[in-house]
C-alpha positions in Angstrom: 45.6 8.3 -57.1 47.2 11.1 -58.5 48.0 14.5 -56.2 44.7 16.3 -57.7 42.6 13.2 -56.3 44.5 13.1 -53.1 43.7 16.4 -52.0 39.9 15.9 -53.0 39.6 12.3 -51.2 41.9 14.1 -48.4 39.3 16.5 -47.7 36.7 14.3 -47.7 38.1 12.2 -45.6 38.6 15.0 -42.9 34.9 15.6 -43.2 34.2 11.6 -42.4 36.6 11.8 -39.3 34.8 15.6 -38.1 31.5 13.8 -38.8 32.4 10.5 -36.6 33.8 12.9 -33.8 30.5 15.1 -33.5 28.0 12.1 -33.6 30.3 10.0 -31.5 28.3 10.3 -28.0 25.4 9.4 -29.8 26.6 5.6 -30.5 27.0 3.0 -28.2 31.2 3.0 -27.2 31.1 -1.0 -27.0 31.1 -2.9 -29.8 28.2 -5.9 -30.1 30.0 -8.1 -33.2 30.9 -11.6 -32.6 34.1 -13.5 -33.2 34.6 -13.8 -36.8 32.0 -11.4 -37.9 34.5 -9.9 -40.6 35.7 -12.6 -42.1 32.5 -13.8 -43.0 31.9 -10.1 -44.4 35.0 -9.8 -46.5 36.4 -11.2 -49.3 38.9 -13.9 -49.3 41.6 -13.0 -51.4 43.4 -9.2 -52.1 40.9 -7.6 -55.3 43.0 -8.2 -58.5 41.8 -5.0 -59.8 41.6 -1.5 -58.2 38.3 -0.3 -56.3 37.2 2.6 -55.8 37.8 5.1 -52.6 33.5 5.6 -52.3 33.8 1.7 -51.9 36.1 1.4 -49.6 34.6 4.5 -47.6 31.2 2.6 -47.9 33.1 -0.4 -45.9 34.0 1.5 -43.5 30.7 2.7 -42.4 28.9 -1.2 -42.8 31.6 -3.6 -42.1 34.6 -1.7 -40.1 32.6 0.5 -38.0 30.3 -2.1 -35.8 33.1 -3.9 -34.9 34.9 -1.0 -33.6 35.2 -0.2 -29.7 35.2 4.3 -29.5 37.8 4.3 -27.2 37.6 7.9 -27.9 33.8 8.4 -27.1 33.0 10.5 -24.0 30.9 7.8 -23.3 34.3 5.7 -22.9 35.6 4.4 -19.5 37.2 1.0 -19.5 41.1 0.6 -18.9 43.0 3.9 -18.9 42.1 6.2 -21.4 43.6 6.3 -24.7 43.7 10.4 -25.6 44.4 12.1 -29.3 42.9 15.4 -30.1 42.8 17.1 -33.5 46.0 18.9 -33.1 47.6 15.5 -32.6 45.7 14.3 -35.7 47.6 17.5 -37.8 51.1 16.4 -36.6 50.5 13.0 -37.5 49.5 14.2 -40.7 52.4 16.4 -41.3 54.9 13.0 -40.5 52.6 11.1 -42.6 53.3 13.4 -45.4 57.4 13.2 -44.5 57.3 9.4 -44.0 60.9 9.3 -42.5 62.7 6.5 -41.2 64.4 8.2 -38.8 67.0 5.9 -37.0 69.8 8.1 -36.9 70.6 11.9 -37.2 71.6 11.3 -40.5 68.5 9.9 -41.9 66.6 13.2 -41.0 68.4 15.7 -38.8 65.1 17.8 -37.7 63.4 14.3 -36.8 65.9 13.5 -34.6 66.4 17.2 -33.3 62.9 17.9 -32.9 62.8 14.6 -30.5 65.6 16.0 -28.4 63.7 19.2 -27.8 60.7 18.1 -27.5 61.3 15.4 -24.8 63.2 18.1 -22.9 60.0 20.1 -23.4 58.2 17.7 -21.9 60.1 16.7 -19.0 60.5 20.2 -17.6 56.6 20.3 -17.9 56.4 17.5 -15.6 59.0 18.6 -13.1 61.3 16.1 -13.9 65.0 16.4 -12.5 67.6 17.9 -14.7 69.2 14.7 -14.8 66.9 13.8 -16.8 67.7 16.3 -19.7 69.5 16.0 -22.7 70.4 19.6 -22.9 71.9 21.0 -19.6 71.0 24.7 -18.6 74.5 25.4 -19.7 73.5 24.7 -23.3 76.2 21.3 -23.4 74.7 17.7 -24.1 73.9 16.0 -21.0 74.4 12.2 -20.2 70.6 11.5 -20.1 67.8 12.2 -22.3 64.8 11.0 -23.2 63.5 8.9 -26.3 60.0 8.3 -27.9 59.0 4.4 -27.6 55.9 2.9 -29.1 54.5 1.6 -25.8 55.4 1.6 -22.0 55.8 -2.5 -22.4 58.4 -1.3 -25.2 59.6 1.1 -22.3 60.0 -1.5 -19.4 61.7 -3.8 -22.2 64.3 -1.0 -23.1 65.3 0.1 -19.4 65.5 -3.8 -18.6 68.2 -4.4 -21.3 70.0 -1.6 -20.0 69.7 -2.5 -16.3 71.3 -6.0 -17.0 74.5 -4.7 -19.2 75.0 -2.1 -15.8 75.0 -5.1 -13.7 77.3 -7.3 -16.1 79.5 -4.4 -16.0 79.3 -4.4 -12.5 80.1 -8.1 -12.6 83.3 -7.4 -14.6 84.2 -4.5 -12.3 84.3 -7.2 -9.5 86.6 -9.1 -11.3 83.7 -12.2 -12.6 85.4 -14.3 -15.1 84.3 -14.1 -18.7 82.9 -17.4 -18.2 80.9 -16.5 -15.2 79.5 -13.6 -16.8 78.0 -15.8 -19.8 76.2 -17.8 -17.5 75.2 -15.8 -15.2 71.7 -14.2 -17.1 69.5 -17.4 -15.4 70.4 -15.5 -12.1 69.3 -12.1 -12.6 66.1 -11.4 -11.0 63.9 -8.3 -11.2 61.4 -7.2 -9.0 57.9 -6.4 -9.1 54.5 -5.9 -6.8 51.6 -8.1 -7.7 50.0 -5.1 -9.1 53.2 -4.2 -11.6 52.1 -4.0 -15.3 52.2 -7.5 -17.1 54.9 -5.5 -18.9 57.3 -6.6 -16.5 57.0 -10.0 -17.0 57.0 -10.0 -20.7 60.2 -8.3 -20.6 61.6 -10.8 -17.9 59.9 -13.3 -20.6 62.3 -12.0 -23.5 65.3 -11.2 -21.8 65.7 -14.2 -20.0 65.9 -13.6 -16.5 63.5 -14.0 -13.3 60.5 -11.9 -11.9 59.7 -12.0 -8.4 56.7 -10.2 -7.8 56.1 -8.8 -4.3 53.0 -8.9 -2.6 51.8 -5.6 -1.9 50.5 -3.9 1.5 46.9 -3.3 1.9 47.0 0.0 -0.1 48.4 -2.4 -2.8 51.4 -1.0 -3.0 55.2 -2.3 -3.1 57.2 -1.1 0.2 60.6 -0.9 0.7 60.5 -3.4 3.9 59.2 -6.3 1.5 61.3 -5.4 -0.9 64.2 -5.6 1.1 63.0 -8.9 2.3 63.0 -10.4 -1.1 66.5 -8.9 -2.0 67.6 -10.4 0.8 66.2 -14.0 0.0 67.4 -13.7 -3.4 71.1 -12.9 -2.6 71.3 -15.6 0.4 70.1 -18.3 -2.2 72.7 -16.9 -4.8 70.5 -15.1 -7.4 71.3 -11.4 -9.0 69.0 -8.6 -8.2 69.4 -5.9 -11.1 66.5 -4.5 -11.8 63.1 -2.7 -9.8 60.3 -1.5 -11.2 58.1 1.5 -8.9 54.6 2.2 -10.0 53.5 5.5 -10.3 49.3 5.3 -10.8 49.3 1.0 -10.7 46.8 -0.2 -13.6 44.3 -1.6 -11.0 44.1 0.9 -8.7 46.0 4.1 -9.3 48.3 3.1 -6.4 51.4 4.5 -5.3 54.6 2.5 -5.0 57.0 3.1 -1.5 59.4 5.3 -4.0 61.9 6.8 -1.8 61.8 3.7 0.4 62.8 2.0 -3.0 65.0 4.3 -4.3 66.5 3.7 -0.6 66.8 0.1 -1.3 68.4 -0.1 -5.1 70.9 2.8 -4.3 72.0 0.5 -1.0 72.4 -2.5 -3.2 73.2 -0.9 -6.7 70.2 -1.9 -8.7 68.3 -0.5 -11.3 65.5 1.7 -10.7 62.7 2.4 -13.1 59.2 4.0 -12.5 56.2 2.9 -14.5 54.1 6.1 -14.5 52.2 5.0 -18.1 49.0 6.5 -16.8 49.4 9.0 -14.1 52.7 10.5 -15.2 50.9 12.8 -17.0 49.3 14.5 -14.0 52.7 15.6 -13.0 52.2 18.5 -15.2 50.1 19.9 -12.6 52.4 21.0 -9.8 49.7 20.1 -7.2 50.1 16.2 -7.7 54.2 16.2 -7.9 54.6 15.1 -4.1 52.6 12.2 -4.7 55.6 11.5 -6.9 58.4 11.8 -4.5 61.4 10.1 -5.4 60.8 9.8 -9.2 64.2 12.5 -9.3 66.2 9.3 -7.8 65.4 6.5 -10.8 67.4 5.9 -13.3 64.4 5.7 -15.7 61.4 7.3 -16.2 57.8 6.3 -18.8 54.5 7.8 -19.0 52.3 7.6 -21.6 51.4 11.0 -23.4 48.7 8.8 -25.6 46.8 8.1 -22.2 46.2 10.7 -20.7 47.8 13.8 -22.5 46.2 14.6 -25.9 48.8 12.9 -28.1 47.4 9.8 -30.4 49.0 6.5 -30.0 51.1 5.8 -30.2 53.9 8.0 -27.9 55.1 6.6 -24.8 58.1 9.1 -23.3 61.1 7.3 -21.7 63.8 8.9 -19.8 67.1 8.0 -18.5 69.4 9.7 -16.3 72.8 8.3 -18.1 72.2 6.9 -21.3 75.4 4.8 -21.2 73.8 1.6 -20.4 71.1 1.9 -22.9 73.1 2.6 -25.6 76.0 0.3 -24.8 73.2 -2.9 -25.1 71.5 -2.0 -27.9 74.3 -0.1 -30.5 75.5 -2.1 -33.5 77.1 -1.0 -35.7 77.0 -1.8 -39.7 78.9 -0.2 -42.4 75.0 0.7 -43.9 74.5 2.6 -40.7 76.5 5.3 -41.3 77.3 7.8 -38.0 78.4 11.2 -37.8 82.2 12.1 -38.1 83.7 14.8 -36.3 81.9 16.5 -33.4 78.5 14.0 -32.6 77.7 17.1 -29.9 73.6 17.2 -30.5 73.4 13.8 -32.6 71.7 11.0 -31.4 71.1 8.0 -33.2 67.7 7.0 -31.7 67.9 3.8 -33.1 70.3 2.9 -30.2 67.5 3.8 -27.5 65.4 1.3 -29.1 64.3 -2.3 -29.9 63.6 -1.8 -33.8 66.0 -0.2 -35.8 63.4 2.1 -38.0 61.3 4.8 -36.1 58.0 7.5 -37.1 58.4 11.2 -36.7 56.3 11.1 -33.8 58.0 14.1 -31.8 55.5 15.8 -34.5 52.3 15.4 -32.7 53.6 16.2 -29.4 55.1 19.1 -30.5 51.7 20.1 -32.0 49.8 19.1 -28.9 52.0 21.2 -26.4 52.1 24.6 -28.9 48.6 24.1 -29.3 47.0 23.7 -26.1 50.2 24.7 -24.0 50.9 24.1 -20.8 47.5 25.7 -19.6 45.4 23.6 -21.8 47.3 20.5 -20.7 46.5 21.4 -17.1 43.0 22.0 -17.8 42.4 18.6 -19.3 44.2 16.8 -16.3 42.1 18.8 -13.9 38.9 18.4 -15.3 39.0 14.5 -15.2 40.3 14.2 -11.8 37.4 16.8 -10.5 35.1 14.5 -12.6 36.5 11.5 -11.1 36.3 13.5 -7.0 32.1 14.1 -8.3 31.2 10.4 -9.0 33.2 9.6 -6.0 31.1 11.3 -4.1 27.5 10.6 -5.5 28.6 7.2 -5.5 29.5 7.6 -1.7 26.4 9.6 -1.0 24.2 7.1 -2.6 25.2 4.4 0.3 25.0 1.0 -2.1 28.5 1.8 -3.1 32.0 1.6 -1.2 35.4 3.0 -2.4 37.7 0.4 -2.6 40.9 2.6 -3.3 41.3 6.4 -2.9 40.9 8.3 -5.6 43.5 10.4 -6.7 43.6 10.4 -10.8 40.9 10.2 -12.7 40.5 6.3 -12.0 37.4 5.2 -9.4 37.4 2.0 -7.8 34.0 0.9 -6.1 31.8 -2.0 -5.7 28.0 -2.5 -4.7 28.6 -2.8 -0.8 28.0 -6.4 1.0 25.5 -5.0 3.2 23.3 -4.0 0.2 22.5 -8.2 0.4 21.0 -10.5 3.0 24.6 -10.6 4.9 23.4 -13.6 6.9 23.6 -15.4 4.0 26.7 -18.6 4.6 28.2 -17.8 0.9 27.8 -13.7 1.0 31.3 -12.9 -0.2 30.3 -15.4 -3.6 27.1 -13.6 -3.5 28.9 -10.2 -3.7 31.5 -11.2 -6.1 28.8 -12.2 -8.4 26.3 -9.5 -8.3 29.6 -7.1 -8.9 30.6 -8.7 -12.0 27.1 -8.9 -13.6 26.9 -5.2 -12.6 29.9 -4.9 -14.8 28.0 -6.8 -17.6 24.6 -5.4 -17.0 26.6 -1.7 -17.8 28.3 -2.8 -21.0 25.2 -4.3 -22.3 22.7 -1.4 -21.8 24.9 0.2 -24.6 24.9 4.0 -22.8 28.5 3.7 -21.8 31.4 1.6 -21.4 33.9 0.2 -18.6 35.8 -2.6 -17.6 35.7 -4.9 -13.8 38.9 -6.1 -12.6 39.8 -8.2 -9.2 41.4 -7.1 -6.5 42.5 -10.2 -3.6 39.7 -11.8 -5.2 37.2 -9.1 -4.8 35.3 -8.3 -8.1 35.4 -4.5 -8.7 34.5 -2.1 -10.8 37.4 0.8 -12.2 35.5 3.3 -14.7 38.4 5.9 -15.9 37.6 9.4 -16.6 40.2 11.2 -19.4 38.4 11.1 -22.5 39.4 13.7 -24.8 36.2 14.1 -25.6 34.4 13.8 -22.7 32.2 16.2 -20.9 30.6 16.6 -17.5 27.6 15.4 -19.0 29.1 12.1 -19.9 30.1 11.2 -16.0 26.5 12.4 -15.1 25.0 9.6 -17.2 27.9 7.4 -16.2 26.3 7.7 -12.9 22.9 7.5 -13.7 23.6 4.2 -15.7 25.5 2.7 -12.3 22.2 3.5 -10.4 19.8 1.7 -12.7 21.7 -0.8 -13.6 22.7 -1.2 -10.1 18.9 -1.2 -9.0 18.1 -4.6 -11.2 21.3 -6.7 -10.2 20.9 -6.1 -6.5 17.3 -6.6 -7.0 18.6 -10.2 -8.7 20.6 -11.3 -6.1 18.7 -10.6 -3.4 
């Protein structure tokens, strides 16, 4: 394919993804396929010989497309949202068209640059604190920053590694011998509630240490009296806390973590502090939510995930640190390939030590399309809109008097369930009864086909979690949200009754 082709095929190719995104509410967001369906559709071997782009298009539409979920469909609820917008699309473009490798300043100074700014950009516009900032209002480098990760599991990994060289450093501060230091990674323990991200154990997983995970209090959230508790335990029976892990928006519920009461607790005792705000971080943009967030200016890290809930396409997940010095310490090495800076390093960052890989996209592109684009005002918009979507189905679900709220609802995540007393309660195995008809109402939804959302359990009470923050999404589409919870509701209680 030669430039002249390119720029045909390119266009065309805008006109499939316009066409896909204006006919989008009118397909079903869930796909039907079965395991395997492609294989049996594709060839088995790489084509020896070129084929064509009307072929490959053709795919697309017949093979790729019906086993595709449309995450980005209006009519799409389950998980947390996963946002892009066209203006995201455009910066991905333009790094597509760069394709740099961007691990140090060196490799592309305005890639790296462009980060710096950008994530600065982005923390002000959630109020975070000015630790936080790699530029300080005096116009001199800070000791913090923050970084572009792929994920917020990526995220959790990252701050981990550097809470455990702060606490070896600690260790050789104390005067711990070599030898004692070496050994002492089976002893590190970091600390989670039962409703943490499964993150947090994956990186516990890779790094090598323990996760305790803390049951939660009945607003399912991690306070700083059981987490003192456990702290407590751990250091009696000669373990290491290092590291906690505060949720900002929990994946289950939109909870809350205790944060000052934790924050209280890892300054007394010297641990790592990280908030988890993948989801609702992005709702910080809005002034009116920041004293939900209380405490978030006393971490030592901070993630939320822009490709959630703020316009930007996956994948961007924005990590802060208050003092990079840790982070960098555990994961710079140095090669003679790798070449730094000499002289003044003032403004250069080598991203490559903030991260696991070594190579990294240009993806401060789309975010700095997504904020000149829509600005701040457009940013708020979005947020606001889903959460007064989310504050309407509360209430017609509410009003309707099958339904109970099972969490509040603060985001644009709603929690419910058809209530007990919609069945015969004098039955001896209601709460089985309930549990069931709540799952198959999660079913029942996903296989009429109008819209799409996930069930999740919480104590061992089947609920249901739809998520409002589609791009995309209209009014209209939580309307018929709604009315598909009502008729679908009508047949399973009429089933289990």
């Amino acid at each position: 394919m030669d430039v002249n082709e390119f720029r045909a095929r390119g266009k065309e190719m805008i006109d499939f993804i316009a066409d896909y995104y204006e006919n989008l509410d009118n397909v079903s967001p869930g796909s039907k396929v079965q395991p395997g369906y492609l294989y049996k559709l594709m060839p088995h071997e790489a084509p020896e010989d070129p084929e064509s782009f009307e072929q490959i298009k053709s795919d697309i539409e017949t093979k790729i497309m019906p086993g595709i979920t449309h995450w980005q469909s209006g009519n799409f609820f389950g998980w947390y949202p996963s946002n892009n917008s066209f203006p995201s699309m455009l910066g991905d473009m333009a790094s597509f068209m760069f394709n740099t490798v961007g691990f140090s300043w060196i490799c592309s100074p305005a890639a790296t640059e462009l980060e710096t700014v950008v994530m600065d950009w982005l923390g002000k516009l959630i109020g975070l604190d000015k630790r936080f900032m790699s530029i300080k209002e005096d116009g001199t480098e800070g000791e913090g920053g923050g970084v572009i990760q792929g994920t917020a599991s990526e995220a959790h990994m990252v701050a981990m590694i550097a809470a455990k060289e702060m606490k070896l450093d600690y260790l050789k501060v104390r005067g711990e011998s070599d030898e004692n230091i070496c050994t002492s990674g089976h002893k590190l323990v970091a600390y989670f509630s039962d409703q943490t991200h499964s993150s947090g154990q994956k990186a516990c997983n890779v790094i090598g240490c323990q996760a305790r995970n803390i049951e939660s209090d009945k607003h399912y959230r991690l306070t700083k009296e059981s987490l003192q508790a456990a702290i407590k335990q751990d250091i009696e029976a000669g373990l290491l806390p290092f590291f906690v892990c505060a949720t900002f928006g929990t994946t289950n519920t939109a909870a809350i973590d205790d944060i000052p009461g934790i924050a209280d607790v890892t300054e007394a005792e010297n641990l790592w502090l990280h908030v988890d705000a993948a989801y609702a971080g992005a709702a910080l943009a809005c002034p009116e939510f920041r004293p939900l967030a209380c405490g978030i200016e006393r971490a030592d890290s901070f993630n939320f995930n822009p490709h959630k809930w703020m316009l930007t396409n996956f994948d961007c997940s924005a990590l802060w640190v208050a003092d990079a010095k840790y982070l960098v310490q555990s994961l710079s090495i140095h090669r003679e390939y790798l070449p730094r800076v000499k002289g003044s390093t003032e403004f250069v960052k080598d991203y490559r030590d903030w991260q696991l890989p070594l190579g990294r996209r240009f993806r401060a592109l789309k975010l700095w399309f997504v904020m000149r684009m829509y600005g701040a005002s457009g940013i708020r918009a979005h947020i606001r809109e889903h959460v007064k979507q989310a504050k309407w189905l509360e209430q017609q679900l509410v009003a309707d008097g099958r339904f109970e709220i099972m969490a509040p609802v603060k985001f644009g995540l709603v929690v419910f369930r058809i209530k007990p007393g919609v069945f015969d309660a004098s039955a001896d195995d209601i709460d089985d009864i309930v549990n069931n008809a709540n799952a198959e109402l999660v079913k029942c939804i996903n296989n009429d086909g109008r819209v799409f959302l996930v069930g999740t359990k919480l104590r061992g009470i089947d609920v249901l979690r739809p998520a409002i923050g589609s791009s995309h999404g209209t009014f209209e589409n939580t309307t018929q949200l709604f009315k598909v919870i009502q008729d679908c509701s009508e047949m399973v209680i009429a089933q289990f009754s």
